[in-house]
C-alpha positions as CSV (number, residue, x, y, z in Angstrom):
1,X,-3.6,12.4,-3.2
2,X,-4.1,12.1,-7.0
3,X,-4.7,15.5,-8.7
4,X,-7.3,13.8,-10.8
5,X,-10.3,12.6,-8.7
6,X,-13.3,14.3,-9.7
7,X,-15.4,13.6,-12.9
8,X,-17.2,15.4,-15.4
9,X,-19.7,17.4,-13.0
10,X,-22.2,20.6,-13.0
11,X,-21.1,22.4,-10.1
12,X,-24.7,23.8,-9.0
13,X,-22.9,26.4,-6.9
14,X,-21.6,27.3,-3.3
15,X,-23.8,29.5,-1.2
16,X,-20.5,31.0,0.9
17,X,-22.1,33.9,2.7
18,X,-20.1,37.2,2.7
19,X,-20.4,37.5,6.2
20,X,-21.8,35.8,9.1
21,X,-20.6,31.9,8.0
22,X,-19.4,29.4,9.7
23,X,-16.2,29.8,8.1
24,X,-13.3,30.8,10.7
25,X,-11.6,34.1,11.1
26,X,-8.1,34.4,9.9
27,X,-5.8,32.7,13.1
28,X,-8.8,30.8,14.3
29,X,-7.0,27.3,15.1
30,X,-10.2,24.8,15.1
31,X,-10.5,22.3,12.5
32,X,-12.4,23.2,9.7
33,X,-15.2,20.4,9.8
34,X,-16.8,19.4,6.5
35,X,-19.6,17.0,5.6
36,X,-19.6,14.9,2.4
37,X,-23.3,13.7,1.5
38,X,-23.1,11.1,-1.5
39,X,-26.2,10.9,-3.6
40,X,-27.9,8.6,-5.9
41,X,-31.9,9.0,-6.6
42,X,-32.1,10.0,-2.8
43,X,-34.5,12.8,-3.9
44,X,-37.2,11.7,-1.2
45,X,-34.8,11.1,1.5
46,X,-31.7,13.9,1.3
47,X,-33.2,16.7,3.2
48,X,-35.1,14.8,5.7
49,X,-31.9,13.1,6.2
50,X,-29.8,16.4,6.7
51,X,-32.2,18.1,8.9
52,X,-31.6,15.3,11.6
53,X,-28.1,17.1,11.7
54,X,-27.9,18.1,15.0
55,X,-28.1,21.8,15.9
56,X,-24.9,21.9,17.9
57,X,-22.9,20.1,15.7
58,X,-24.7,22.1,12.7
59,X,-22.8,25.1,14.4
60,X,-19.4,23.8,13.9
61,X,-20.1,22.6,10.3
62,X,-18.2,24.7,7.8
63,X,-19.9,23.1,5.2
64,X,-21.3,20.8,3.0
65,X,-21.1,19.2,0.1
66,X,-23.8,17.5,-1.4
67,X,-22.4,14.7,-4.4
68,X,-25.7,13.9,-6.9
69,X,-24.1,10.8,-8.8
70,X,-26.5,11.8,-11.9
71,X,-29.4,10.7,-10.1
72,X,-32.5,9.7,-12.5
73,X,-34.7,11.7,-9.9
74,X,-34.5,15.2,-8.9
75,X,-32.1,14.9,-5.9
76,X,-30.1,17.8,-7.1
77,X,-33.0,19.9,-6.8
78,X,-33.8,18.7,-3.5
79,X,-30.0,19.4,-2.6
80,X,-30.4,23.4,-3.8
81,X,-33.9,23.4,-2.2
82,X,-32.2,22.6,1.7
83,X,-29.4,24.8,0.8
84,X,-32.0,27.7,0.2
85,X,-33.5,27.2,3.1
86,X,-30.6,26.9,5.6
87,X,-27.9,28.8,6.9
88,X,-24.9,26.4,6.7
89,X,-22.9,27.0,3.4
90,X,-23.3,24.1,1.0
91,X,-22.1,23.2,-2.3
92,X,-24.4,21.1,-4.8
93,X,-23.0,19.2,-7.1
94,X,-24.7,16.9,-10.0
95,X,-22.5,14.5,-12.0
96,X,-23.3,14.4,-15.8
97,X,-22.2,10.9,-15.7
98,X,-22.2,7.9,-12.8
99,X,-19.2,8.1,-11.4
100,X,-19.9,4.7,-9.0
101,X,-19.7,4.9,-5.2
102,X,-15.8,5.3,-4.7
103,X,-15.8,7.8,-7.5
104,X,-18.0,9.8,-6.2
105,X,-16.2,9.7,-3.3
106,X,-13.3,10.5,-4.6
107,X,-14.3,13.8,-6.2
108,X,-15.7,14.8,-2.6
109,X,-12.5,14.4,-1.0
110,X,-10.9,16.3,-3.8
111,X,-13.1,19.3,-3.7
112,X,-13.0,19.2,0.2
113,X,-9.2,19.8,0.2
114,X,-9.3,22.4,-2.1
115,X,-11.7,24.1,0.3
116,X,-9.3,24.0,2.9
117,X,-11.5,21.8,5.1
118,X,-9.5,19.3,7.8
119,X,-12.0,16.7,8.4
120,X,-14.6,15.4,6.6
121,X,-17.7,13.4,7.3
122,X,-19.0,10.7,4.6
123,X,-22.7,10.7,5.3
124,X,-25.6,8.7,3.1
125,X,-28.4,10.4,1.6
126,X,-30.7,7.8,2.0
127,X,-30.4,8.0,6.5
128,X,-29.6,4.4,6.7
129,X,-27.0,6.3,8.9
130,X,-27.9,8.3,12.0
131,X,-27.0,12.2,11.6
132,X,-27.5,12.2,15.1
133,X,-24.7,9.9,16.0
134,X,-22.4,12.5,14.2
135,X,-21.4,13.9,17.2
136,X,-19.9,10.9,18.2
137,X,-17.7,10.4,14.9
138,X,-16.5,13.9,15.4
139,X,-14.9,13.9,19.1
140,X,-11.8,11.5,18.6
141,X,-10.7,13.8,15.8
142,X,-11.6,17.2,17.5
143,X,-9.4,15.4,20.1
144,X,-6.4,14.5,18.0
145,X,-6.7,11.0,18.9
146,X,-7.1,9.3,15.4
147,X,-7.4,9.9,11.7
148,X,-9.9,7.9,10.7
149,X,-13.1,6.9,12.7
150,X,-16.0,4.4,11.7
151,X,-18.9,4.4,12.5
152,X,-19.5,0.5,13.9
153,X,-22.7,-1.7,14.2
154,X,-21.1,-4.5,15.6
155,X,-19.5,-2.7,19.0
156,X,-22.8,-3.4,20.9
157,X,-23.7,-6.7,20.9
158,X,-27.3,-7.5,19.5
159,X,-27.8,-4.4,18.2
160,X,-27.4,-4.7,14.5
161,X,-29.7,-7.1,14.7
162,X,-32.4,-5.1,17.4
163,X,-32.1,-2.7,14.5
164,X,-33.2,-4.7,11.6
165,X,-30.2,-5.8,9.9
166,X,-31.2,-8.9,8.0
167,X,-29.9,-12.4,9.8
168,X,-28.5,-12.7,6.2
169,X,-26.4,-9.6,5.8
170,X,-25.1,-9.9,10.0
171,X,-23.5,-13.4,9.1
172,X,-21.8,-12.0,5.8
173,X,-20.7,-9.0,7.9
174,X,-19.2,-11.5,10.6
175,X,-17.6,-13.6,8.3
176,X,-16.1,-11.1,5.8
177,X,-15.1,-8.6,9.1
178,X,-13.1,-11.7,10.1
179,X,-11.8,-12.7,7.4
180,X,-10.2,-9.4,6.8
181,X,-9.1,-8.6,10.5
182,X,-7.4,-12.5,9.9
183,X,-5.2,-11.4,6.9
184,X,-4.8,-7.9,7.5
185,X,-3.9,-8.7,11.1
186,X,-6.2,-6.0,12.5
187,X,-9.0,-5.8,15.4
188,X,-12.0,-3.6,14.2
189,X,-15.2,-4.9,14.9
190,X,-16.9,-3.9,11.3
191,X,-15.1,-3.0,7.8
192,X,-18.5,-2.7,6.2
193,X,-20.2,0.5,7.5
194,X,-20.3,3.7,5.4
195,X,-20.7,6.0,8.1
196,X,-16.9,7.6,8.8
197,X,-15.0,10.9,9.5
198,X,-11.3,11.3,8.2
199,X,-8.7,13.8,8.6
200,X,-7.9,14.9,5.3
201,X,-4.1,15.5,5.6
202,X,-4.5,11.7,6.3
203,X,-6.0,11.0,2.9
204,X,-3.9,13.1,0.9
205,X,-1.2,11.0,2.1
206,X,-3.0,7.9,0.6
207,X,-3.1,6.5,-2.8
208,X,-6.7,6.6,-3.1
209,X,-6.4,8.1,-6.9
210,X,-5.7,4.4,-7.5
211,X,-9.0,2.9,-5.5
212,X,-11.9,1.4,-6.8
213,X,-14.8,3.0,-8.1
214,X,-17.4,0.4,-7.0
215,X,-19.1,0.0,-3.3
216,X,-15.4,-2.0,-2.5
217,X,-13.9,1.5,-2.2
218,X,-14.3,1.9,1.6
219,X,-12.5,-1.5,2.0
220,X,-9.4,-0.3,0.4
221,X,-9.6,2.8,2.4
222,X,-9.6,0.8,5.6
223,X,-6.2,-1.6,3.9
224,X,-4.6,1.9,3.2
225,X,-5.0,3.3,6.3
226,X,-3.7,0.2,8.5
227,X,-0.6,-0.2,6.0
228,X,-0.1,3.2,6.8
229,X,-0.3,2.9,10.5
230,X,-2.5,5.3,10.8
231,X,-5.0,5.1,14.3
232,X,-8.4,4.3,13.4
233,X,-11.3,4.8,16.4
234,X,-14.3,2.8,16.3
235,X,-17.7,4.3,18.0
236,X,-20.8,2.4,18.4
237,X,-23.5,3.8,16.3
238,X,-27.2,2.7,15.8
239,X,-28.6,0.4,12.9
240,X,-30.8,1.0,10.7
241,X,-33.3,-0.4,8.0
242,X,-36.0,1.1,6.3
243,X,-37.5,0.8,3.1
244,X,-34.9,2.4,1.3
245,X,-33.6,1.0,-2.1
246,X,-30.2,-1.3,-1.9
247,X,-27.8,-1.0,-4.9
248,X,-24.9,-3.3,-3.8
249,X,-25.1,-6.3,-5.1
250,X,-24.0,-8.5,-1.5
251,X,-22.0,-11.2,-3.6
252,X,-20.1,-9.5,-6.0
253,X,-19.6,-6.8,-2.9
254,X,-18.8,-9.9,-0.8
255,X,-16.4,-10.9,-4.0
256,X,-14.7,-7.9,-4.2
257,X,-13.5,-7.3,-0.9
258,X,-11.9,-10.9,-0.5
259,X,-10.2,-10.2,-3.7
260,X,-8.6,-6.8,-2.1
261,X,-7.6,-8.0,0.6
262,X,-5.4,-10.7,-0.8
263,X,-4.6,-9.0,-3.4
264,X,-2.6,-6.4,-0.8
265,X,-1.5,-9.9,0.3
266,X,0.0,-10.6,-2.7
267,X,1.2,-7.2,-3.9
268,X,3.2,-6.7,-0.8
269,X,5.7,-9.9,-1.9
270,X,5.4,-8.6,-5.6
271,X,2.7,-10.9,-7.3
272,X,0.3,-8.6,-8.9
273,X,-0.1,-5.0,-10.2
274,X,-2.5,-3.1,-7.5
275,X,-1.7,0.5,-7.9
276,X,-4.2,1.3,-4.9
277,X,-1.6,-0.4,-2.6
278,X,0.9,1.8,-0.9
279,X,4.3,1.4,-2.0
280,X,7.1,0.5,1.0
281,X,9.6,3.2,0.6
282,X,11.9,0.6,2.4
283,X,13.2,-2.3,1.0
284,X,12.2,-5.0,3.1
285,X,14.6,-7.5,4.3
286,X,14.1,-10.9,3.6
287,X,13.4,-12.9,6.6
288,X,12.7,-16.6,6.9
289,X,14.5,-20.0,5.8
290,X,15.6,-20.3,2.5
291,X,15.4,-16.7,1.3
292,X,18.1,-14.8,-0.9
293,X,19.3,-12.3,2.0
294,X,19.5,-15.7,4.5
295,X,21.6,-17.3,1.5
296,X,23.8,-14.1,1.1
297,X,23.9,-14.5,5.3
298,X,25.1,-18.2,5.0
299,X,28.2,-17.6,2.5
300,X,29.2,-14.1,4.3
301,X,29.5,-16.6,8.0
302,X,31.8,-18.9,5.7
303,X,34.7,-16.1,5.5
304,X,36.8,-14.6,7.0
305,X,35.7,-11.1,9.0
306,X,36.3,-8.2,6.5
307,X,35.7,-5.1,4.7
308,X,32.1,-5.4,2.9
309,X,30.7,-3.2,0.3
310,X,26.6,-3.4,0.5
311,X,25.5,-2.0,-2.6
312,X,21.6,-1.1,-2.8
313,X,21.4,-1.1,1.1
314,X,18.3,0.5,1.6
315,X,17.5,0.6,5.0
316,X,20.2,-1.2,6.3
317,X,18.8,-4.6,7.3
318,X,20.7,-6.8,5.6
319,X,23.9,-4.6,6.6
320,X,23.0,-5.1,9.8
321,X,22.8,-9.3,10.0
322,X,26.0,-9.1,8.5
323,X,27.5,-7.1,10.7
324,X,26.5,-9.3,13.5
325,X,28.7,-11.8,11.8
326,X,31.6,-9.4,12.8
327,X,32.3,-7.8,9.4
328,X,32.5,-3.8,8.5
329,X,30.3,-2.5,6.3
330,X,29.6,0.5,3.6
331,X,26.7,1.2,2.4
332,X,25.5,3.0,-0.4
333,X,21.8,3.8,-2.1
334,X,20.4,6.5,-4.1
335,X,18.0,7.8,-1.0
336,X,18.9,7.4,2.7
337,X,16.4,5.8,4.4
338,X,15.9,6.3,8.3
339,X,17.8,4.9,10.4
340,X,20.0,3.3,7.8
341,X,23.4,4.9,8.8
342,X,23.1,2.9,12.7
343,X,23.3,0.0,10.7
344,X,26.0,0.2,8.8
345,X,29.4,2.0,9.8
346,X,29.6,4.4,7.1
347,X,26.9,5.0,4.4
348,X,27.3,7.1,0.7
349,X,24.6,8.5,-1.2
350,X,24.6,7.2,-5.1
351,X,23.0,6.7,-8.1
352,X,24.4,3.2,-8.8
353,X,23.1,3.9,-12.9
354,X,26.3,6.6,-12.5
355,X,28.3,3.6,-11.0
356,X,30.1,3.2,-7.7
357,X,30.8,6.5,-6.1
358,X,34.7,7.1,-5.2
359,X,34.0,8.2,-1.6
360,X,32.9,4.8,-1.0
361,X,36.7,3.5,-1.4
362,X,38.0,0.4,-2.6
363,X,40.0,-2.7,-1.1
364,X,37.0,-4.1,0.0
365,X,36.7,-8.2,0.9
366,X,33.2,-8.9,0.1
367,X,30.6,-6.6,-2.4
368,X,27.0,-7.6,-2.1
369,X,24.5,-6.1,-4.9
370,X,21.2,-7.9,-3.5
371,X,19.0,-7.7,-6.0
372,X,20.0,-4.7,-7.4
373,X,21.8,-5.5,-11.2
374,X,17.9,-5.5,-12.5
375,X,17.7,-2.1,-11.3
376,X,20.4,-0.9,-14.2
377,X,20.5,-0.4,-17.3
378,X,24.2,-1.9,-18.0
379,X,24.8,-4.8,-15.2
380,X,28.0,-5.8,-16.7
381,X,29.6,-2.1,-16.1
382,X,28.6,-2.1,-12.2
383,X,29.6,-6.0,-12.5
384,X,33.3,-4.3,-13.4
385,X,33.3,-2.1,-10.8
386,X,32.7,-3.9,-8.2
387,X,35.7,-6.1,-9.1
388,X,37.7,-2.8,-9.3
389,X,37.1,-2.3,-6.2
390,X,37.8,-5.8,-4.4
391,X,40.5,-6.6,-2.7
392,X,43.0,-9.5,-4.1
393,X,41.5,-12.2,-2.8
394,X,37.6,-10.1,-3.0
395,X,34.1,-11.8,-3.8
396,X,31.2,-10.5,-5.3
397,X,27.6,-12.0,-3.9
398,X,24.8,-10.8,-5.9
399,X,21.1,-11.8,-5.9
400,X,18.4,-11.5,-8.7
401,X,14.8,-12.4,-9.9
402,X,14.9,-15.6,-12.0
403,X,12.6,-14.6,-15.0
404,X,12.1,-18.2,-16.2
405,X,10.5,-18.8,-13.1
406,X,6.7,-20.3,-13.5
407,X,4.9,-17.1,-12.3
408,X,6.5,-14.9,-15.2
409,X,6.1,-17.4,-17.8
410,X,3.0,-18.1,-16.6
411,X,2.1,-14.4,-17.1
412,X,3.7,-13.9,-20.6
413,X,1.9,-17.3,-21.8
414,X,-1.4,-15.9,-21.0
415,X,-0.6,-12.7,-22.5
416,X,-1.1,-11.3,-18.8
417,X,2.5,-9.8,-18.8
418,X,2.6,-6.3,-16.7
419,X,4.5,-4.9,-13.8
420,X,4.5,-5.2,-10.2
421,X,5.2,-3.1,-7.5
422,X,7.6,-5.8,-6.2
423,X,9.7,-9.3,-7.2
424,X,10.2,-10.8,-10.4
425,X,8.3,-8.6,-12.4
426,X,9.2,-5.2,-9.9
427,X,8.4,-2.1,-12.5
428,X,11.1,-0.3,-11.3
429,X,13.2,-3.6,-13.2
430,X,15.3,-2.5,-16.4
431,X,16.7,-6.1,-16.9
432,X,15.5,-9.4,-16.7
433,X,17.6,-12.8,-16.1
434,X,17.1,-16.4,-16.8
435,X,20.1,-18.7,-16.2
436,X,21.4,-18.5,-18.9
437,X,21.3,-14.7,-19.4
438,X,22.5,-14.2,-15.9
439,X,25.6,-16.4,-16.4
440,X,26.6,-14.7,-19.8
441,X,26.3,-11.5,-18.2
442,X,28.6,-12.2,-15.2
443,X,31.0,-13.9,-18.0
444,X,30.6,-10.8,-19.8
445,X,31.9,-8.6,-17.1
446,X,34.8,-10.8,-16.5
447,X,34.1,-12.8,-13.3
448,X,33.7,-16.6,-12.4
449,X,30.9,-18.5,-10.7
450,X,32.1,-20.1,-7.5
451,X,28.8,-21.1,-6.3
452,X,25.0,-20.4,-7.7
453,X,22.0,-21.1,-5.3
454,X,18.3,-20.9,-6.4
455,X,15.6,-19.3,-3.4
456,X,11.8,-21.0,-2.9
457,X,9.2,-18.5,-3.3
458,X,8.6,-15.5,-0.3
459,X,6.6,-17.9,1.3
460,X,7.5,-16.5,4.8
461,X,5.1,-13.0,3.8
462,X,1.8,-15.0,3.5
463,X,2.1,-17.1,5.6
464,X,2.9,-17.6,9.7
465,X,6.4,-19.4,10.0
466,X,5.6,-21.8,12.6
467,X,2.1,-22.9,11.2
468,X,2.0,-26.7,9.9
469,X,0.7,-24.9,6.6
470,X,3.7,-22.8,6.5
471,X,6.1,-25.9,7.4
472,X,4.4,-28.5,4.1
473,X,4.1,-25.3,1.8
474,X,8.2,-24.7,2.2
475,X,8.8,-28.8,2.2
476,X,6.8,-28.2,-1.4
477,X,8.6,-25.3,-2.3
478,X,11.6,-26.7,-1.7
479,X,11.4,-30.2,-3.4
480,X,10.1,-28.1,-6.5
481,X,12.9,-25.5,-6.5
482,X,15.6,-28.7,-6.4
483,X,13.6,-31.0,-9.0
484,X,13.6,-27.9,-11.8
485,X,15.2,-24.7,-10.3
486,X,15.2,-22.8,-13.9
487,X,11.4,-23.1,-13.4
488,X,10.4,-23.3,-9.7
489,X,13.6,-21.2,-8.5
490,X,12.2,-17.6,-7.1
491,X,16.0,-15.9,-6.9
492,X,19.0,-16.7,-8.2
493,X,22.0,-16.1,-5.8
494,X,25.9,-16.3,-6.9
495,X,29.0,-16.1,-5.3
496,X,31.9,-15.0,-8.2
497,X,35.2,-13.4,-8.0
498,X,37.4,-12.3,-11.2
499,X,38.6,-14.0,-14.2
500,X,42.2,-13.5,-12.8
501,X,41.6,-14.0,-9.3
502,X,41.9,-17.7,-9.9
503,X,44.8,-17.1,-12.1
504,X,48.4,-17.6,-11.3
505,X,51.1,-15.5,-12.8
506,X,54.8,-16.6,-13.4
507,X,57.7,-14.2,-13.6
508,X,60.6,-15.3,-15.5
């Protein structure tokens, strides 16, 4: 979790008893249960709204904190007026400035974790959501059975509606709900209630520094959390509508959340810079027709079985196709991923910027380097290396983004130009090639193009392979890619050898 969440605040103080709390005694095991109460001109509904808390679950609070989002009204006092008057210890704090919903959210999780608490549960101040229902949210967690659980109005049929949700806001609910579930390939029955617990060693592990600050927030939460695998419960809780006073605006809401969910879509092939997604600490392989690791596949079927240097492994995956193909390979990376050294038959740790590390050996038939001469800052040195460590008759295969493609010069044309967290424009990238670039820095190094392929975009990541959709979008992609592959080509991907490979040499 970012260091960083909360905002310019007045902390109006903690009441922490000195003895008789709720807090546990030193070696007491139980979680620690906290309850985050965001604010904004709630004043005539935040303590009516925490006294429906339960007494029995009001015994295993350890406490709450109570988020004013500098209210115009006097919630804060009503905050420090309930925390006068009862026992549980309770923190009040008042924003100087509006921090939005997410923000404000974000500074409550913050200050929970540095109170040590281990779950926390996101309640409204204005009782559109049942304190009384709390129980409920709390038991999977108590149980260890999940790490998030929402609160959902749509697990009983008819009774969002029996409860007064407008016909208006049920059918956007539907339709967004599936909608998401459709592209994030998930089952829950709501993404749009606000009533939820977490285990906070499970947001700590998020990027949620990154997230939103508008009423979109709990969206991403729920994107970060299935990316992450983590289990998420669903319990049924009631609906309600009064006559409290709406401040999400349902269209832009509506907007925003369609927007986050493809753009996770789009970030996960590389198109787009969305710090709020996670990051895969794997490289993925490249599955599908037409894509670089399937072209590096192809030419590695054409030869002979051999000795084959994977440089930039990663995990392993594309190790482990060609492998199949009856070939032994080396791997080597900077980190070693899980799992990586059962797919390969020997793996080396290193820093390919330091070049190619000796214990790796030499003599080798084939050295791949997918997509990894971007990653340095001198490609034509670890282009010599590899050839210093071929055998005779050695190839190189390398893959790379094509920088000329539309999609980057559509960026810089527009003045749009940033980083991504993957692809053509991966900020992690040091050097970027167009044709013409790439083939004067593989002449530079002192090597010989026997064969250069161009790759259609990543089509295979949004889209399902054996959908008709799928099927014309590649027919497209590929027609494109052949008609103008400086423009339309996604990767490059060469086969070379050396300069004097080819060469013959008399001796008198």
């Amino acid at each position: 979790m970012q260091p960083d969440f909360a905002g310019p605040s007045d902390d109006a103080g903690s009441n922490w008893p000195a003895s008789g709390s709720n807090r546990p005694a030193a070696g007491d095991s139980r979680l620690k249960i906290g309850v985050l109460v965001v604010a904004f001109n709630a004043e005539s509904t935040l303590q009516a709204t925490l006294d429906r808390i339960p007494q029995d679950i009001r015994a295993k609070i350890d406490e709450i904190l109570i988020f004013d989002d500098a209210s115009e009204d006097r919630t804060v006092d009503a905050g420090l007026a309930w925390r006068e008057a009862n026992a549980i210890p309770t923190t009040v704090i008042r924003h100087v400035s509006n921090l939005g919903y997410g923000g404000n959210q974000k500074a409550g999780y913050q200050l929970a974790l540095e109170h040590g608490l281990d779950v926390i549960v996101l309640l409204h101040a204005d009782g559109q959501y049942a304190p009384e229902a709390m129980a409920d949210l709390l038991a999977p967690l108590e149980r260890g059975e999940a790490d998030a659980v929402f609160g959902s109005r749509m697990l009983e049929p008819g009774s969002a509606r029996a409860g007064g949700m407008p016909l208006y806001k049920y059918l956007g609910n539907r339709v967004l709900t599936t909608f998401e579930n459709r592209l994030l390939a998930s089952k829950l029955s709501e993404f749009h209630s606000g009533y939820r617990a977490y285990r906070l060693s499970a947001l700590a592990e998020l990027p949620i520094g990154f997230n939103t600050d508008d009423f979109d927030f709990d969206t991403q939460i729920i994107i970060q959390l299935l990316d992450a695998g983590r289990r998420i419960v669903e319990v049924p809780i009631p609906t309600y509508y009064g006559d409290e006073i709406c401040y999400v605006n349902g269209v832009k809401y509506a907007r925003d959340v369609a927007r986050d969910v493809l753009q996770y879509r789009l970030t996960k092939v590389g198109i787009g810079t969305h710090r709020w997604v996670p990051a895969d600490p794997e490289y993925a392989a490249k599955e599908g027709e037409g894509t670089s690791h399937t072209v590096i596949t192809e030419m590695l079927a054409a030869m002979p079985s051999g000795r084959v240097l994977d440089l930039g492994c990663s995990g392993g995956r594309l190790s482990e196709r060609v492998r199949r193909l009856g070939h032994k390979v080396v791997g080597v990376d900077s980190m070693e991923i899980a799992g990586v050294r059962d797919r390969v038959d020997d793996f080396f740790l290193g820093d390919l910027e330091d070049g190619i590390p000796e214990a790796a050996g030499g003599d080798f038939d084939v050295v791949i380097a997918a997509d990894v001469i971007e990653h340095v800052r001198y490609p034509e040195r670890l282009l010599r290396q590899m050839a210093e460590v071929l055998s005779p008759t050695g190839q190189i295969v390398i893959s790379t983004p094509n920088f000329g493609h539309w999609y980057s010069r559509g960026r810089v044309a527009l003045g749009a130009f940033d980083y991504d967290r993957r692809g053509i424009l991966d900020e992690t990238h040091l050097r970027f090639f167009s044709r013409k670039s790439l083939r004067r820095t593989i002449g530079s190094a002192g090597l010989d193009i026997l064969q250069l392929e161009y790759t259609g975009l990543p089509l295979e990541v949004l889209t399902r392979a054996d959908s008709w959709k799928s099927r014309w979008a590649r027919s497209v992609d590929r027609r494109l890619v052949r008609l103008r592959p400086t423009v339309f080509g996604y990767q490059f991907v060469a086969r070379l050898r050396p300069h004097h490979a080819g060469s013959v040499t008399h001796v008198a």
